[in-house]
C-alpha positions as CSV (number, residue, x, y, z in Angstrom):
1,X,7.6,6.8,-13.3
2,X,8.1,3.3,-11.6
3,X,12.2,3.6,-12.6
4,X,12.0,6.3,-10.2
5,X,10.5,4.4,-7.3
6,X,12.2,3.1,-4.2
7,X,13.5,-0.8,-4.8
8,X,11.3,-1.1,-1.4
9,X,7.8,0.1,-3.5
10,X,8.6,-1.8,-6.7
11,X,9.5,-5.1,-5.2
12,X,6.0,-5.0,-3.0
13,X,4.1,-4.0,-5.9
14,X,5.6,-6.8,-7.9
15,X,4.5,-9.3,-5.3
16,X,0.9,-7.7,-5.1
17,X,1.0,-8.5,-9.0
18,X,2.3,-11.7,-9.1
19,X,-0.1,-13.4,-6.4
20,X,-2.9,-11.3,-7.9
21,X,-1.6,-13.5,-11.0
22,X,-1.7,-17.2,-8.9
23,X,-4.4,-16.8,-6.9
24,X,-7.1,-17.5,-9.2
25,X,-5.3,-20.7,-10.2
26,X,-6.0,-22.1,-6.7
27,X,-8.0,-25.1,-6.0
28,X,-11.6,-24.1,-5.8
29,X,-11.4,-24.7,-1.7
30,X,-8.6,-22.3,-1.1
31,X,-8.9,-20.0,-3.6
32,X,-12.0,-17.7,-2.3
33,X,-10.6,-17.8,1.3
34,X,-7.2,-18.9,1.5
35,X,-6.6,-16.8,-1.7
36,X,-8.7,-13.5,-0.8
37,X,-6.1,-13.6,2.8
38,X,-3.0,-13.8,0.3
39,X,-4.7,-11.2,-1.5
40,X,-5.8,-8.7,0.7
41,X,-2.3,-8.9,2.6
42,X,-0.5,-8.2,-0.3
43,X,-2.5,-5.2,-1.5
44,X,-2.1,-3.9,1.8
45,X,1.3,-4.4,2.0
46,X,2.4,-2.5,-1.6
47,X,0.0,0.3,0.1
48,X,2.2,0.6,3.3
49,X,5.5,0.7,1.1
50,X,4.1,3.8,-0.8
51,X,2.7,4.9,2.4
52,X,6.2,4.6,4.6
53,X,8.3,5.9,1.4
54,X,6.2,9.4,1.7
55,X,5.8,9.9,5.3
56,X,7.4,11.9,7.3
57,X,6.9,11.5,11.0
58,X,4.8,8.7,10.7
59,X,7.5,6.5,8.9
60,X,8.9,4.7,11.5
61,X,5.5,3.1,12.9
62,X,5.1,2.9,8.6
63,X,8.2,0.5,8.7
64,X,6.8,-1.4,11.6
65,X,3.8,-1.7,10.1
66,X,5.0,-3.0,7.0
67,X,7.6,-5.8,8.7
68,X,4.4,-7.6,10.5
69,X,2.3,-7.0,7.2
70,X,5.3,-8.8,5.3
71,X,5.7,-11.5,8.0
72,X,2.1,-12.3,7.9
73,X,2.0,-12.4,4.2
74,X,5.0,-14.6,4.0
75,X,3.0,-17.4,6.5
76,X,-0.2,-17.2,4.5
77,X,1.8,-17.8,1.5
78,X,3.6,-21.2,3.3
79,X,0.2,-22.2,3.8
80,X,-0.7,-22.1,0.5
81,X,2.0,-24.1,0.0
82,X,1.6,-26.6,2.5
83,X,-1.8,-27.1,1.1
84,X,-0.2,-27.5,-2.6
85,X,-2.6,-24.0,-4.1
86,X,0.8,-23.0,-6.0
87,X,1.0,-24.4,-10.1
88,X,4.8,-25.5,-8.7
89,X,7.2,-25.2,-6.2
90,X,8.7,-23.0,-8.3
91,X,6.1,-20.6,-8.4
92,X,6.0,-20.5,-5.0
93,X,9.6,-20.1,-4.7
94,X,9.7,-17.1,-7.2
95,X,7.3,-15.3,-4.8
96,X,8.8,-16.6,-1.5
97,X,11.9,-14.6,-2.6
98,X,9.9,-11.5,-3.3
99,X,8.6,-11.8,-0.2
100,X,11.4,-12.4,1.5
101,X,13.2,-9.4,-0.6
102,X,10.7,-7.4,0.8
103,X,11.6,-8.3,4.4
104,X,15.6,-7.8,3.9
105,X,14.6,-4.4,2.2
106,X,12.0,-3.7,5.0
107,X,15.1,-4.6,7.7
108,X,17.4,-2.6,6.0
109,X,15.3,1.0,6.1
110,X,14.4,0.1,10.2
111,X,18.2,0.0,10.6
112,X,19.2,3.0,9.0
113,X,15.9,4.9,10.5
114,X,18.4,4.1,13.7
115,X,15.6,1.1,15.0
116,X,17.0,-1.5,17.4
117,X,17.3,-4.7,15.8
118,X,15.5,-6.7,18.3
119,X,12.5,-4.5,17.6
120,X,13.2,-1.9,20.4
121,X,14.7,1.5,21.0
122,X,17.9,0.9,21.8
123,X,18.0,4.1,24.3
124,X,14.2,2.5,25.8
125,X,15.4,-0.7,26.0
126,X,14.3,-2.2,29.5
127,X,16.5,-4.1,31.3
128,X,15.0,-6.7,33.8
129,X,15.8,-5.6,37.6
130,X,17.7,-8.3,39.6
131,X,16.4,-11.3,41.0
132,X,16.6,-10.4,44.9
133,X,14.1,-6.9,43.8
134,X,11.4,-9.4,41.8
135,X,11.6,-11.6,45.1
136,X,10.3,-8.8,46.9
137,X,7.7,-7.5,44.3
138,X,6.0,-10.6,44.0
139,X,6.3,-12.8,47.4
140,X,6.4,-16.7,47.0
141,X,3.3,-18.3,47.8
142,X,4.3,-20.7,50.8
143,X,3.5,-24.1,48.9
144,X,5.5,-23.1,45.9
145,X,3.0,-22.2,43.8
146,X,5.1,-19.4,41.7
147,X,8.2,-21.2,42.2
């Protein structure tokens, strides 16, 4: 059944598994909060790859979902790392890559769901109005305050 997964849904599932697997080797001091964080982000980010690879509608805000899920997984990890919690650095580089595998894959189906790549629509982008019509939205205060 996993052969016939999206590469999306197995690499995110691999990560769960791996930190699931270095976690309890923490330091005593990082493991049951630092550890449970690391945890918790990557169960919940396996769940939203199963969760965006079925949806319908609902799988673009899925995706979204999923790229801050990654992105915050990926700084709890470097903080685990900062504080030396990994066995080695290349431990932590084996997941890193995971991680950051996840992210490129992540990218890949927001692009081809037609997403902006700065995050926007491209049709809803805004565009900031010149500077003469902010002048007269917001007047200077006489001293210079909002200079």
């Amino acid at each position: 059944m996993r052969a016939n997964l999206p590469e999306i849904i197995k690499t995110c599932e691999r990560l769960h598994e791996e930190l699931e697997r270095a976690v309890p080797d923490f330091p005593a001091k990082y493991k049951h909060y630092l550890g449970l964080d690391i945890r918790h982000a990557a169960q919940q980010t396996a769940l939203l790859a199963q969760e965006a690879m079925m949806a319908g509608e609902e799988r673009l805000a899925l995706l979204l979902q999923l790229r801050k899920g990654n992105d915050r997984l990926k700084l709890l990890m470097q903080a685990a790392r900062r504080m030396q919690c990994f066995k080695s650095s290349g431990q932590y580089e084996v997941l890193a890559e995971l991680a950051y595998s996840a992210g490129r894959q992540t990218w890949g189906l927001l692009k081809a769901s037609g997403k902006h790549p700065s995050g926007q629509n491209a049709a809803a982008t805004h565009h900031r109005p010149p500077a003469a019509s902010r002048d007269t939205e917001y007047p200077r205060h006489p001293t210079g305050v909002n200079a």
